[in-house]
ZATORZA-876387 format. One record per residue (C-alpha): residue number from 1; x, y, z. Coordinates in steps of 0.5 Angstrom, whole numbers, plus 500, padded with zeros to 3 digits. Example, Ala and Ser with C-alpha at 12.3 -4.5 7.8 and 13.67 -1.06 7.14 Angstrom:
<recs>
rec pos:1	X:525	Y:491	Z:516;
rec pos:2	X:527	Y:498	Z:514;
</recs>
This chain:
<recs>
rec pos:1	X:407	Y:875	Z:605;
rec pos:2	X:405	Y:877	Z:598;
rec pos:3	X:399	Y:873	Z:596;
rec pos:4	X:398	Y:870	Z:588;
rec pos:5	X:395	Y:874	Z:583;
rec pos:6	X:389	Y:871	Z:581;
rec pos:7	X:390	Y:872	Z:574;
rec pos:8	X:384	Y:869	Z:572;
rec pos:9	X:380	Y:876	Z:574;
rec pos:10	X:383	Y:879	Z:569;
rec pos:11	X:381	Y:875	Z:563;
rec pos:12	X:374	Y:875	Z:566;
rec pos:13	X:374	Y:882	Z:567;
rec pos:14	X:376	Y:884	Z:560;
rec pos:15	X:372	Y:878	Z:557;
rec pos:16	X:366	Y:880	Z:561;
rec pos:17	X:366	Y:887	Z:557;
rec pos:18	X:367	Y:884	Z:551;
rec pos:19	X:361	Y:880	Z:553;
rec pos:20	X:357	Y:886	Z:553;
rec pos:21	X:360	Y:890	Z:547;
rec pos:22	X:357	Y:883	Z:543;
rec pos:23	X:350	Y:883	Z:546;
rec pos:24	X:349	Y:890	Z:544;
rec pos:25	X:352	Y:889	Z:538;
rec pos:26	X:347	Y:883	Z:536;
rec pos:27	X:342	Y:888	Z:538;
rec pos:28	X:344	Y:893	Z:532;
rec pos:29	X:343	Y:886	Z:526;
rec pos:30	X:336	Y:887	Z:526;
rec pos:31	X:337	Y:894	Z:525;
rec pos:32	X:341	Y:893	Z:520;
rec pos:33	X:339	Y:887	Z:516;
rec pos:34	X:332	Y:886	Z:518;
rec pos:35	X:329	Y:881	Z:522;
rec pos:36	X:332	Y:874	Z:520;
rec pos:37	X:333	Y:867	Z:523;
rec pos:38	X:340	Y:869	Z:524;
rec pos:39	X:338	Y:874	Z:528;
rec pos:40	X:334	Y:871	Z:533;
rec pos:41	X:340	Y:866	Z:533;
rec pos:42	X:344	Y:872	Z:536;
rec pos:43	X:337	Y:874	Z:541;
rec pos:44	X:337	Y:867	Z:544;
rec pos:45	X:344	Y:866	Z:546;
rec pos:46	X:344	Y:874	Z:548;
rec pos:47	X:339	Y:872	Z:553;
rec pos:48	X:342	Y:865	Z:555;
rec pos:49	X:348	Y:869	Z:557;
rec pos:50	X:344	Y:874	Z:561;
rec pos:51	X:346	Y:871	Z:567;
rec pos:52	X:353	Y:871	Z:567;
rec pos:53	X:356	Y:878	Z:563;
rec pos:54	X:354	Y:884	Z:568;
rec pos:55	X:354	Y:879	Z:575;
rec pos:56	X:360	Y:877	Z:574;
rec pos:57	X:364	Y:884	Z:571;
rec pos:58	X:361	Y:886	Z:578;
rec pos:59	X:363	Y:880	Z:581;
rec pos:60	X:371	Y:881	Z:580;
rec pos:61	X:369	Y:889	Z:580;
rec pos:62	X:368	Y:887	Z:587;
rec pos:63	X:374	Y:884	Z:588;
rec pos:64	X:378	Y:888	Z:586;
rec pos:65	X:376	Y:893	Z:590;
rec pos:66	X:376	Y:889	Z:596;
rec pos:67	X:382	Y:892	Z:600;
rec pos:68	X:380	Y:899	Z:598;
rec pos:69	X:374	Y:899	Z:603;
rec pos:70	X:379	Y:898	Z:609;
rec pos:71	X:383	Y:905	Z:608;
rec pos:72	X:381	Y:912	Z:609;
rec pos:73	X:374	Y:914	Z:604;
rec pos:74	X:379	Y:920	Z:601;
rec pos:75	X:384	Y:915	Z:599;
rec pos:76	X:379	Y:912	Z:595;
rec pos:77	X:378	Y:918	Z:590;
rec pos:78	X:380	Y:914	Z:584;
rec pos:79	X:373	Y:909	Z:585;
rec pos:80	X:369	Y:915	Z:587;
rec pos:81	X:370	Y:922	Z:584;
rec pos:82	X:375	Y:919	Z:578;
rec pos:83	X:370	Y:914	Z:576;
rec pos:84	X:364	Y:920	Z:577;
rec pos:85	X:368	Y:924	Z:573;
rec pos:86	X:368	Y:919	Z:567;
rec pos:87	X:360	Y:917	Z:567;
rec pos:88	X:359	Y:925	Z:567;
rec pos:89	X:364	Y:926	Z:562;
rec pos:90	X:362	Y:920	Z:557;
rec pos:91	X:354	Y:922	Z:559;
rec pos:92	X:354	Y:928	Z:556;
rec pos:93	X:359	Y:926	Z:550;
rec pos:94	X:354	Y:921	Z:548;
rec pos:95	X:348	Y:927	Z:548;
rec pos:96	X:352	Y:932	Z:545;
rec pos:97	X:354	Y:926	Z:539;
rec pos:98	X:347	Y:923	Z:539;
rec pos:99	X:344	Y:930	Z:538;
rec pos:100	X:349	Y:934	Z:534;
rec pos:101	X:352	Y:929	Z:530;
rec pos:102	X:345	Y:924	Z:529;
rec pos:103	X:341	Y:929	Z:530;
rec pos:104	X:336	Y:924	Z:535;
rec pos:105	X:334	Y:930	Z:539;
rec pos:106	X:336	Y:938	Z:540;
rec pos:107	X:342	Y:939	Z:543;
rec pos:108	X:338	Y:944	Z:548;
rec pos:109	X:334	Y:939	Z:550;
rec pos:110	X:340	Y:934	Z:552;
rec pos:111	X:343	Y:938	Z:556;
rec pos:112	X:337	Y:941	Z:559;
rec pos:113	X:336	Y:933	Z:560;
rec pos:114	X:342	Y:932	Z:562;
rec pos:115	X:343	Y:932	Z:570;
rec pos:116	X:336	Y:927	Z:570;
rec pos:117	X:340	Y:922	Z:566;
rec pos:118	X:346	Y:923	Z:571;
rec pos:119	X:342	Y:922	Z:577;
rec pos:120	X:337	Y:917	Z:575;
rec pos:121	X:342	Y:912	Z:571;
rec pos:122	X:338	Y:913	Z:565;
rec pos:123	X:344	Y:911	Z:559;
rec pos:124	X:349	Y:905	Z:557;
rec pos:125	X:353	Y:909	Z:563;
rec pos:126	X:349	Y:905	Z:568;
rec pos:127	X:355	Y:901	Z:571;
rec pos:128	X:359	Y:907	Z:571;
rec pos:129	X:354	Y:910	Z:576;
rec pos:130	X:353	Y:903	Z:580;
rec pos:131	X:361	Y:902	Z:581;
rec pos:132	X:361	Y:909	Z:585;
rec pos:133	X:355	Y:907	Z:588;
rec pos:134	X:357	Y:899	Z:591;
rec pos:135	X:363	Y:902	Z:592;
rec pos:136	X:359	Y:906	Z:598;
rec pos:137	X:354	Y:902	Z:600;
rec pos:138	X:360	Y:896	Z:600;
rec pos:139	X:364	Y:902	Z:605;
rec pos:140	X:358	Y:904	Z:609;
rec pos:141	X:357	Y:897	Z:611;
rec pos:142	X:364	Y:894	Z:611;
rec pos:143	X:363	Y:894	Z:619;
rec pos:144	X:357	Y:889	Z:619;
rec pos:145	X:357	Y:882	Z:617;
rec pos:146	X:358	Y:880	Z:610;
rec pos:147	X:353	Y:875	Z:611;
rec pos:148	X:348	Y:880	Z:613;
rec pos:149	X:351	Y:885	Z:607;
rec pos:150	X:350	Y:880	Z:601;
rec pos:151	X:345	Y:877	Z:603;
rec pos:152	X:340	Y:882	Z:604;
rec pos:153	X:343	Y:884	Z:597;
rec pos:154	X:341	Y:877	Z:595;
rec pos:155	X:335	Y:878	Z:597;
rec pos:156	X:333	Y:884	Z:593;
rec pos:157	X:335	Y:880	Z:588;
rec pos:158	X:331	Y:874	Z:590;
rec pos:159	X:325	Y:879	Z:590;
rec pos:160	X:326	Y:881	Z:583;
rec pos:161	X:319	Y:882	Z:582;
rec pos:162	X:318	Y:885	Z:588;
rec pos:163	X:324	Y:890	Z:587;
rec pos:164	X:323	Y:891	Z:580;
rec pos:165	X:315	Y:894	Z:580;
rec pos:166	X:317	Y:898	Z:588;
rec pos:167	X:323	Y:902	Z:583;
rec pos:168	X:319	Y:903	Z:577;
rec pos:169	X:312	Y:905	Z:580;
rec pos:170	X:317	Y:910	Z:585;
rec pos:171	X:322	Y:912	Z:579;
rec pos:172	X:317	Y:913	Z:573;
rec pos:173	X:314	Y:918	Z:574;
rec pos:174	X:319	Y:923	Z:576;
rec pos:175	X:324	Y:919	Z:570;
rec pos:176	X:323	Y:915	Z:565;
rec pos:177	X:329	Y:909	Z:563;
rec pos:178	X:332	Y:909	Z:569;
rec pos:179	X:336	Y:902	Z:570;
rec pos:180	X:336	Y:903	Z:578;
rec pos:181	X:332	Y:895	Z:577;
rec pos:182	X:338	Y:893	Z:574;
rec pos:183	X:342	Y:896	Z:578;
rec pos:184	X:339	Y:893	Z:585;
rec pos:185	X:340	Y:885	Z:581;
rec pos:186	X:347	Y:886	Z:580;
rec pos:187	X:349	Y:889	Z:588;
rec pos:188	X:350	Y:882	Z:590;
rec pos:189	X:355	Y:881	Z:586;
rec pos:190	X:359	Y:888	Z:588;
rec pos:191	X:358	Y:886	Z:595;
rec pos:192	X:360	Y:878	Z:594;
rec pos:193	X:367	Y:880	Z:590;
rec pos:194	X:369	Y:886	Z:596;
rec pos:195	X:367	Y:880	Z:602;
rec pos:196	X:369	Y:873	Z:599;
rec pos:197	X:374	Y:874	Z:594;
rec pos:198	X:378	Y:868	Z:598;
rec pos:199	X:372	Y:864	Z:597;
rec pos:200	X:372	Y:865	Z:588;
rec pos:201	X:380	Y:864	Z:589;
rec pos:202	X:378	Y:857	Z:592;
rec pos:203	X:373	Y:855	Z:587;
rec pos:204	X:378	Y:856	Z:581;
rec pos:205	X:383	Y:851	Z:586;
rec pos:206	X:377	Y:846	Z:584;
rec pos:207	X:377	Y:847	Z:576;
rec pos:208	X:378	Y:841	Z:571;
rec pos:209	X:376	Y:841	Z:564;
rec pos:210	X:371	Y:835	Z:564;
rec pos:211	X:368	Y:840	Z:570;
rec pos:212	X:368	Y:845	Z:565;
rec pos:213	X:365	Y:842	Z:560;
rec pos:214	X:359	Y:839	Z:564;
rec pos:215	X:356	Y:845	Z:568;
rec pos:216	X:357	Y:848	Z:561;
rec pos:217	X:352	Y:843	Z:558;
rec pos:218	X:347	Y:844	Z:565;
rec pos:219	X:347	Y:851	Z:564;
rec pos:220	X:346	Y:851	Z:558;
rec pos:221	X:340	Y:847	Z:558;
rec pos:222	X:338	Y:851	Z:564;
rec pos:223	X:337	Y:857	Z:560;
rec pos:224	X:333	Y:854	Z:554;
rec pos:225	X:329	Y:852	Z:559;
rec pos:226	X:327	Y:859	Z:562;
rec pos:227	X:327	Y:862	Z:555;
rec pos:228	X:321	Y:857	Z:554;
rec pos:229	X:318	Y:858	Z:560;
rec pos:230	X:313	Y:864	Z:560;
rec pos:231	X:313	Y:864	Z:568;
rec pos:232	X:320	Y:865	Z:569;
rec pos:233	X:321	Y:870	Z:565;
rec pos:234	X:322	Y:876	Z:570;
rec pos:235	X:324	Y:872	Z:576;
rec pos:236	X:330	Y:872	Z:579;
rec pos:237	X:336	Y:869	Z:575;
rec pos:238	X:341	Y:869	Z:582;
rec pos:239	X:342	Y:861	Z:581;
rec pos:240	X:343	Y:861	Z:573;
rec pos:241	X:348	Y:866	Z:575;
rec pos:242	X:352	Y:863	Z:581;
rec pos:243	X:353	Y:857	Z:577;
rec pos:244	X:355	Y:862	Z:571;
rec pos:245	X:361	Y:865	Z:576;
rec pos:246	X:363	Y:858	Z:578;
rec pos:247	X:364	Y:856	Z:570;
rec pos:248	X:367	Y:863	Z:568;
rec pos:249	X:372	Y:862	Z:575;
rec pos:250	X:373	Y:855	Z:573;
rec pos:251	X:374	Y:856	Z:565;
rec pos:252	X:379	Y:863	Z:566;
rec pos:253	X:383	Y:859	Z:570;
rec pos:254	X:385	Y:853	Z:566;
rec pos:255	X:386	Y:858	Z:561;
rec pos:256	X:391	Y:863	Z:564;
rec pos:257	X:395	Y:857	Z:566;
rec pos:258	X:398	Y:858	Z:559;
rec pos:259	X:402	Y:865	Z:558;
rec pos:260	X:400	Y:867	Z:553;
rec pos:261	X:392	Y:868	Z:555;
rec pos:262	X:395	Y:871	Z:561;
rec pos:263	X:399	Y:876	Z:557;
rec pos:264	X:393	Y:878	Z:553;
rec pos:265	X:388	Y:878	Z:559;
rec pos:266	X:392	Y:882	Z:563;
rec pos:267	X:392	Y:887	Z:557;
rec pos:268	X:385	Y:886	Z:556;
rec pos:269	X:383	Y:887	Z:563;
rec pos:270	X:386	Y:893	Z:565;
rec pos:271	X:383	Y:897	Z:559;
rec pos:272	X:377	Y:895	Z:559;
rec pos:273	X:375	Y:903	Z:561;
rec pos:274	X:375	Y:905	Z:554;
rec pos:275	X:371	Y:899	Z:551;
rec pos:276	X:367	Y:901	Z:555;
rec pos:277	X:365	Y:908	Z:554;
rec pos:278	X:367	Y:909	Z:547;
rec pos:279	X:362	Y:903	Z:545;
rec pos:280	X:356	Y:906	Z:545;
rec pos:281	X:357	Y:913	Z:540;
rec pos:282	X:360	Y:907	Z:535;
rec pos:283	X:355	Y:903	Z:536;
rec pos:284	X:349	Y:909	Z:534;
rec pos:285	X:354	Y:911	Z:529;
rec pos:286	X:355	Y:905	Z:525;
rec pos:287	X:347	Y:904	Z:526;
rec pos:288	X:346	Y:910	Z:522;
rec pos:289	X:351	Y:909	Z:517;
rec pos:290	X:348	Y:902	Z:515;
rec pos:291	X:341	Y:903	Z:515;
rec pos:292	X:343	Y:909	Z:511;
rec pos:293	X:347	Y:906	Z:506;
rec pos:294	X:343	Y:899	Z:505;
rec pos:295	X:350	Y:895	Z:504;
rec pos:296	X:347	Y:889	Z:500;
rec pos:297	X:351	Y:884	Z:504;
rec pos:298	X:349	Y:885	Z:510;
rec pos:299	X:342	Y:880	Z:507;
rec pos:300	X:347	Y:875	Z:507;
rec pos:301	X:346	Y:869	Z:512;
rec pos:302	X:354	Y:869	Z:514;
rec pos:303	X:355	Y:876	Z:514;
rec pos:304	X:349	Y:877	Z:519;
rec pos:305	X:352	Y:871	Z:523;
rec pos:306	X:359	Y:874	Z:523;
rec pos:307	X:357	Y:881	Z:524;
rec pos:308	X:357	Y:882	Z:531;
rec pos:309	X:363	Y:879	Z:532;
rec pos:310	X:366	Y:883	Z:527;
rec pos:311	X:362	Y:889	Z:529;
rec pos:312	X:365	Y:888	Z:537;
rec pos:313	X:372	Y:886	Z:534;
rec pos:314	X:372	Y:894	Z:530;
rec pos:315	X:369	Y:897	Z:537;
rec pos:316	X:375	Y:895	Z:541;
rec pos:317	X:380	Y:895	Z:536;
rec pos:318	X:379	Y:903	Z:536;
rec pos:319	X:377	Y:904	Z:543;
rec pos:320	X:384	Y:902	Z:545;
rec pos:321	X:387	Y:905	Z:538;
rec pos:322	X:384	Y:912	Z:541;
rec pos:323	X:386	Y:910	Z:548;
rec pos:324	X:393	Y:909	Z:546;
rec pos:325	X:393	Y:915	Z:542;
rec pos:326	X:390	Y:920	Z:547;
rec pos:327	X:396	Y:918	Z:553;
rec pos:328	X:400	Y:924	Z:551;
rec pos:329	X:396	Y:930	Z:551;
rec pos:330	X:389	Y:932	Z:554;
rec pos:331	X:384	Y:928	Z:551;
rec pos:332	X:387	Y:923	Z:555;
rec pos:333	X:382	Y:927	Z:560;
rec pos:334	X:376	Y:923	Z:556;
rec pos:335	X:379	Y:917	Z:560;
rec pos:336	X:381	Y:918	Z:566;
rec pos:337	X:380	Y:924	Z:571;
rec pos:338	X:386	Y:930	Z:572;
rec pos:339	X:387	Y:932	Z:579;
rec pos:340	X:383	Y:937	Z:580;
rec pos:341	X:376	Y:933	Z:579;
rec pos:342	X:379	Y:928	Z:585;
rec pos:343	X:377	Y:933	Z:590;
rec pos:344	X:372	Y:938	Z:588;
rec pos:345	X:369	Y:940	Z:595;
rec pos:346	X:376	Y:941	Z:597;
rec pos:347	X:378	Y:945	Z:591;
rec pos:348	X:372	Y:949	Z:592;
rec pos:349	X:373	Y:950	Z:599;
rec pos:350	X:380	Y:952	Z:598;
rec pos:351	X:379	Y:957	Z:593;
rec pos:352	X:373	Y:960	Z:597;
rec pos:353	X:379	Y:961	Z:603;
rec pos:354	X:381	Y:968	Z:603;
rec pos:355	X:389	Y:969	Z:602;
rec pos:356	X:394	Y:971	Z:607;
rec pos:357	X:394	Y:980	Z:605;
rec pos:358	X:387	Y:980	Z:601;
rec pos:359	X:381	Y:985	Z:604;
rec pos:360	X:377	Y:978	Z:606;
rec pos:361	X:384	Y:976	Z:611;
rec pos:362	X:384	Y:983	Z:613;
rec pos:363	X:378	Y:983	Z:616;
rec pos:364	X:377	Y:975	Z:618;
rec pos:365	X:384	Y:976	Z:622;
rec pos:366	X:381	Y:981	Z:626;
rec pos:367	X:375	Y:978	Z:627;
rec pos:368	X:377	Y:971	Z:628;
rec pos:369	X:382	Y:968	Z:632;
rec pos:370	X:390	Y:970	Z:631;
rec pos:371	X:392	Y:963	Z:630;
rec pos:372	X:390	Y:961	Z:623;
rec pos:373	X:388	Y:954	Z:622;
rec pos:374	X:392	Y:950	Z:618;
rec pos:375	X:391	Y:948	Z:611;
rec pos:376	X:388	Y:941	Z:610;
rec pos:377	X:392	Y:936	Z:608;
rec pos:378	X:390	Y:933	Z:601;
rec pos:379	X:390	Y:925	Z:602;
rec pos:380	X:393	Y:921	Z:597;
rec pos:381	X:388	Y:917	Z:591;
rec pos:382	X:388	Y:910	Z:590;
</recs>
């Protein structure tokens, strides 16, 4: 029996990056206008969502790949090779413009640099990396106790005081700016998507508006209240979080009972790729831009309130322009990984074997059995 879709997650999943593109957005205001109230405005209410943007895009990122730790890993080379490909491929575009195109740093230095940034997380592309390696550790432990999975996560998280000074004593002096504390707050989440997606189906049976409404107004008011309280800066933000999953579950499945914010999330969530990758490079080009040019409006209080809105508006209406437009012809290999990225091992392995009739097969036909082995067969990808 086909189980519903749940089509809430994918209204959340688009949203929740939409979420992220806003923040970084607000981010640039400042830089851009200068300091102003209508730039701590946007500050407070960056931080006020802190808890709900990435632990609930890990959440569904969870859920949806919950069937996929139950096949065979090589059937999952679109979460792993496929998605490694776009980090290593997005990483080194966003070197190369920010080098050559801005001019931040020498283009020599960038990619000298390249591989730490890569290995130890240190770009935007973070949770690009983060879905490869949840994705693995949800794998590796599918065997034990989900109660045992997440909650050892859910204690790293607890500790984040704990967990953040073990990973910055241990990684700062081999490589600055890596985002691995973020990371290790964020895996709960991943792990509770792959082993409750049922239960996240059951709390969305649950919503109605005045529900909505009045976990709203308590989380809101929570979080005032952490940002007016020094002592809880750094802490743990698991609780603010859970209740921010329950109110996002709860808000997308109202809103999806209408077809018309069921179609849009439909689309929206299953492009979320390109919004993503590509919002970086436009985030950094209108930044230089702006502080270049100096526009005059932007010293104006409701230009600065709409600009990020604005600003994220044109980001994901260019990055799903150019996703569109790249479908046809090779770039659209900036997207998603061709066929060959998927098994480089087995590539490398197969190219290396010598071919029926070479020197190499000579001698190895001579030397070896007379019974070839026969050729590895390719698995299919998810």
């Amino acid at each position: 029996v086909t189980k519903p879709r749940m089509h809430w997650v994918d209204l959340i999943k688009g949203t929740s990056v939409v979420l992220v593109v806003l923040m970084h957005a607000s981010l640039v205001l400042p830089q851009v206008a200068g300091d102003s109230a209508v730039a701590d405005l946007w500050s407070d209410a960056g931080q006020l969502l802190e808890p709900l943007r990435m632990p609930v895009f890990f959440l569904v990122s969870g859920m949806l790949a919950a069937s996929a730790i139950n096949r065979e890993w090589d059937s999952n080379r679109r979460r792993t090779w496929g998605i490694g490909y776009v980090y290593v491929v997005w990483t080194a575009i966003l070197l190369v413009f920010t080098s050559v195109v801005l001019q931040w740093q020498a283009l020599g230095e960038a990619l000298v640099g390249l591989p730490a940034t890569l290995f130890f997380a240190s770009s935007g592309y973070w949770y690009l990396f983060a879905l490869v390696a949840f994705f693995g550790i949800a794998y590796a432990t599918r065997s034990l106790p989900p109660w045992l999975v997440v909650g050892a996560a859910a204690a790293i998280n607890i500790a984040r005081p704990l967990t953040d000074a073990f990973l910055d004593s241990t990684l700062e002096p081999i490589h600055q700016g890596s985002l691995a504390p973020t990371m290790a707050m964020n895996l709960v989440f991943f792990l509770a998507g792959v082993h409750f997606k049922q239960l996240a189906g059951q709390i969305a049976h649950y919503a109605t508006v005045p529900r909505v409404v009045a976990l709203g107004m308590v989380l809101v008011a929570l979080g005032i209240y952490r940002l007016e309280t020094p002592i809880l800066w750094g802490q743990t933000l698991l609780p603010l979080s859970v209740g921010w999953i329950v109110w996002a579950i709860w808000t997308a499945h109202l809103a999806t009972r209408r077809q018309a914010v069921q179609r849009f999330g439909s689309y929206l969530g299953q492009r979320t790729l390109p919004i993503y990758v590509m919002q970086f490079p436009l985030l950094y080009g209108a930044t230089v831009l702006l502080q270049k040019t100096q526009p005059d409006i932007l010293s104006n209080a409701a230009t600065q309130a709409l600009f990020p809105v604005i600003l994220t508006s044109l980001i994901a209406l260019i990055a799903l322009s150019t996703h569109t437009l790249v479908q046809r012809n090779a770039l659209r290999y900036i997207f998603t990984a061709p066929d060959w990225a998927l098994d480089p091992i087995g590539r490398m392995r197969r190219t290396a074997a010598p071919r029926i009739g070479s020197p190499r097969a000579s001698a190895a036909e001579t030397s070896a059995s007379p019974v070839l082995p026969p050729e590895p067969a390719t698995a299919g990808v998810s």
